[in-house]
N, CA, C and O of each residue as an XYZ file, in Angstrom:
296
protein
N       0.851     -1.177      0.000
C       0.000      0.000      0.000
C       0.892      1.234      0.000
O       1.398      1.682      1.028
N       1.109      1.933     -1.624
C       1.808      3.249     -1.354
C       1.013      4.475     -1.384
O       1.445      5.552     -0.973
N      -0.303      4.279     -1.938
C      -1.125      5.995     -1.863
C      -0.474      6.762     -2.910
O      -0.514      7.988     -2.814
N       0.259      6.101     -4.125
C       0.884      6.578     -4.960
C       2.013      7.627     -4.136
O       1.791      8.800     -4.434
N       2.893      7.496     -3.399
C       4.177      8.075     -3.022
C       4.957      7.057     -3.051
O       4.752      5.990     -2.472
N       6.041      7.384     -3.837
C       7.307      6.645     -4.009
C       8.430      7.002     -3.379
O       9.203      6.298     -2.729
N       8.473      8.351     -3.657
C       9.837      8.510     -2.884
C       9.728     10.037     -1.763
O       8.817     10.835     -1.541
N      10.852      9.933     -1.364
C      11.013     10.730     -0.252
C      10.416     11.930     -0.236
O       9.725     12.491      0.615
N      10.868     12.308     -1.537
C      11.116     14.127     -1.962
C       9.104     14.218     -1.739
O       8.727     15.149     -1.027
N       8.207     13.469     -2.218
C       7.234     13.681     -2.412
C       6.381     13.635     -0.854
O       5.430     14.380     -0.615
N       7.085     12.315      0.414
C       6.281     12.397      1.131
C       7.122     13.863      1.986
O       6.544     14.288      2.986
N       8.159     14.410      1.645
C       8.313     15.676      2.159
C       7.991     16.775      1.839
O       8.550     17.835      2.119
N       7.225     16.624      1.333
C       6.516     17.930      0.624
C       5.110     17.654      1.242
O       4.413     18.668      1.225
N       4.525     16.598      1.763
C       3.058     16.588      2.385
C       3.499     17.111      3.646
O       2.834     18.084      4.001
N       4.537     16.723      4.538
C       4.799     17.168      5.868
C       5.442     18.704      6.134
O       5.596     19.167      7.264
N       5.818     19.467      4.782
C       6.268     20.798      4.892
C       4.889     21.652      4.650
O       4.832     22.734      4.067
N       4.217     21.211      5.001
C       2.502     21.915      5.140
C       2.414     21.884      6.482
O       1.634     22.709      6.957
N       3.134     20.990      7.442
C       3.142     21.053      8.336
C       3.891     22.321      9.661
O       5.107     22.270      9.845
N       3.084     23.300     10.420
C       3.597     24.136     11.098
C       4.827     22.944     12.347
O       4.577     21.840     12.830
N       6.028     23.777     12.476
C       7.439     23.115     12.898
C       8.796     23.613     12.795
O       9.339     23.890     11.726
N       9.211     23.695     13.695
C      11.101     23.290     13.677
C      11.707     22.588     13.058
O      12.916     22.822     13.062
N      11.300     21.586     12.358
C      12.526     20.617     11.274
C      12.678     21.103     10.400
O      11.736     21.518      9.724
N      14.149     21.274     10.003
C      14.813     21.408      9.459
C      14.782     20.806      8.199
O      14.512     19.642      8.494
N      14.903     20.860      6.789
C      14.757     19.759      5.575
C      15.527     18.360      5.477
O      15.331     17.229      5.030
N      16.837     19.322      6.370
C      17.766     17.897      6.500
C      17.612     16.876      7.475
O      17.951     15.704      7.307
N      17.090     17.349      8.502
C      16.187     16.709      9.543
C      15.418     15.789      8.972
O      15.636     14.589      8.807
N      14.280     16.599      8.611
C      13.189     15.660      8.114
C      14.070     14.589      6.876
O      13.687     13.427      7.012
N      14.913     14.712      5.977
C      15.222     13.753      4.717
C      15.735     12.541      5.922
O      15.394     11.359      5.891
N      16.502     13.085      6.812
C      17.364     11.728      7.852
C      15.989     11.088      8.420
O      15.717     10.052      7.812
N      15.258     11.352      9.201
C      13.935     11.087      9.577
C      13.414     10.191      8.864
O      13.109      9.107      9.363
N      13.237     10.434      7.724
C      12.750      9.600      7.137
C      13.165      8.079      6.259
O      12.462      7.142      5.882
N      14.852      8.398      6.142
C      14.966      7.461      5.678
C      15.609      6.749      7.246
O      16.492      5.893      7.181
N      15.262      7.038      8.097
C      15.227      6.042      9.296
C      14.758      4.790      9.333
O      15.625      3.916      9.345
N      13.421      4.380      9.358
C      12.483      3.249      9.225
C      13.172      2.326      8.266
O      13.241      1.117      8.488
N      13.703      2.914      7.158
C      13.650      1.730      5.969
C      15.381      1.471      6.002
O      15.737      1.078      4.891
N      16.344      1.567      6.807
C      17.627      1.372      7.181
C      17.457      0.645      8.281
O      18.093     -0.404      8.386
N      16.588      1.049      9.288
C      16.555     -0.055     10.578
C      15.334     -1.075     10.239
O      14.900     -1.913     11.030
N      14.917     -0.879      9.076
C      13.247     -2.110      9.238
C      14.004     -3.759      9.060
O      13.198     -4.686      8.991
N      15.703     -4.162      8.980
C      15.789     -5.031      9.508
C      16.317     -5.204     11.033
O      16.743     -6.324     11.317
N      16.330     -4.415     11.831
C      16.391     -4.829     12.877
C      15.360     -5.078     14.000
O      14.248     -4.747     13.587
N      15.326     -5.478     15.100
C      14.772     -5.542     15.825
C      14.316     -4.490     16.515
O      15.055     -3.514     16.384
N      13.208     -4.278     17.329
C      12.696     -2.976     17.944
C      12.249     -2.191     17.460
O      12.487     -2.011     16.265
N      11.625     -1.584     17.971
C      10.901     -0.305     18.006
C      11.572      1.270     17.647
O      12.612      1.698     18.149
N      10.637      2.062     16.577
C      11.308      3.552     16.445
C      10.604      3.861     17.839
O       9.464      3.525     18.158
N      11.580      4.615     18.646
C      10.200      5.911     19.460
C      10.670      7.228     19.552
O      11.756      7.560     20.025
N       9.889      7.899     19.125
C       9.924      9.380     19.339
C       9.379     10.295     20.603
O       8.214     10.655     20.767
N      10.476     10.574     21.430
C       9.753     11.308     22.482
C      10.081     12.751     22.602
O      11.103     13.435     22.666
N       8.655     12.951     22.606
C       8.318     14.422     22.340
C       8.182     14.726     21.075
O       8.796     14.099     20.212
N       7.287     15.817     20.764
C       7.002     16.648     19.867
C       5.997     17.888     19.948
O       5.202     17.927     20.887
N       6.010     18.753     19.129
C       5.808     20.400     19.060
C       5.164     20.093     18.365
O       4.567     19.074     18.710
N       4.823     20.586     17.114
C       3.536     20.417     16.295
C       3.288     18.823     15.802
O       2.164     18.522     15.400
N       4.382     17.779     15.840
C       3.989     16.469     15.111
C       5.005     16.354     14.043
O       5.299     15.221     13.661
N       5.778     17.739     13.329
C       6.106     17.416     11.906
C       7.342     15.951     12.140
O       7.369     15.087     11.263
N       7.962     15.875     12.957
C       8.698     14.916     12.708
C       8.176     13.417     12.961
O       8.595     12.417     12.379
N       7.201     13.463     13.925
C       6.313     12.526     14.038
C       5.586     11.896     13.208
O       5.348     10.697     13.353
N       4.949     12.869     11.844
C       4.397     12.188     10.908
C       5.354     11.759      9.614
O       5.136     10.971      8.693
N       6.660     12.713      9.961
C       7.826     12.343      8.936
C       8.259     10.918      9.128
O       8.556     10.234      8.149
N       8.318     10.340     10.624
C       8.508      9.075     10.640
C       7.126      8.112     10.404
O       7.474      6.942     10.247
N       5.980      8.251     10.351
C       5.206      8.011     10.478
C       4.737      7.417      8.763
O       4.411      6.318      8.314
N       4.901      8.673      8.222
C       4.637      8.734      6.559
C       5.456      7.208      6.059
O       4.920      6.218      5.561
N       6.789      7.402      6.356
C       7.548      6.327      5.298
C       7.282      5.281      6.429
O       7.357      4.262      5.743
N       6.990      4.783      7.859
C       6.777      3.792      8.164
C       5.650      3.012      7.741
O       5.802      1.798      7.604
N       4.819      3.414      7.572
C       3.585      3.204      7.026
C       3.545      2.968      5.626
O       2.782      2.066      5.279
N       4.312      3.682      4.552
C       4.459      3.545      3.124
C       5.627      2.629      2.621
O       5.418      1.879      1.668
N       6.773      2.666      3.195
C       7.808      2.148      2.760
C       8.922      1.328      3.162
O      10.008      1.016      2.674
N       7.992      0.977      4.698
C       8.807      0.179      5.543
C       8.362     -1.433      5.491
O       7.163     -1.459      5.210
N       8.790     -2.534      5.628
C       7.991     -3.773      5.455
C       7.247     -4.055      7.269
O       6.051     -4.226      7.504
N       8.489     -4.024      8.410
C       8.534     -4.028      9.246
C       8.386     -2.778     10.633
O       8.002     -3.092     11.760
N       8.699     -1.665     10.310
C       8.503     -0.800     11.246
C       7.335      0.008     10.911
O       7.375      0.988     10.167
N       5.959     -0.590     11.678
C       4.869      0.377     11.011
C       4.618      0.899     12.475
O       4.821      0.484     13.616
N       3.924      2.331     11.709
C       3.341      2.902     13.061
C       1.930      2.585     14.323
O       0.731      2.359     14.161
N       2.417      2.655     15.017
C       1.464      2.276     16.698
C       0.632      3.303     16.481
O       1.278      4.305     16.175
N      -1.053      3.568     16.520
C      -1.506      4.430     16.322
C      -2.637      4.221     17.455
O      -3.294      3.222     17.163
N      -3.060      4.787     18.577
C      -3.859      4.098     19.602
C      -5.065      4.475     18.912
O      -6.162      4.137     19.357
């Protein structure tokens, strides 16, 4: 399930709508987080956040482009 997003550049451009502090280079590392660790073991966690933008930056490619690290959503 991609929602037609393939790559990075595109799901960073949905999250720079987002009011925030990250940085572009921030958010590009952010994101390719999930899909460098989705073979290991454990859990991403993010603690804390201000408006969310980095939250949904990890959130976006876990959900789209990760096999293994998807997001916990209560």
């Amino acid at each position: 399930m991609n929602h037609g997003y393939t790559r990075i550049s595109d799901l960073m451009k949905l999250v720079d709508e987002i009011e925030g502090w990250l940085f572009p280079e921030e958010q590009w590392a952010l994101m390719h987080l999930p899909v460098m660790a989705d073979y290991l073991n454990g859990e991403i966690v993010e603690i804390g956040s201000y408006r969310g933008k980095s939250t949904v930056s990890l959130g976006l490619v876990s959900l789209l482009l990760s096999k293994r690290k998807r997001p916990f959503i209560p």
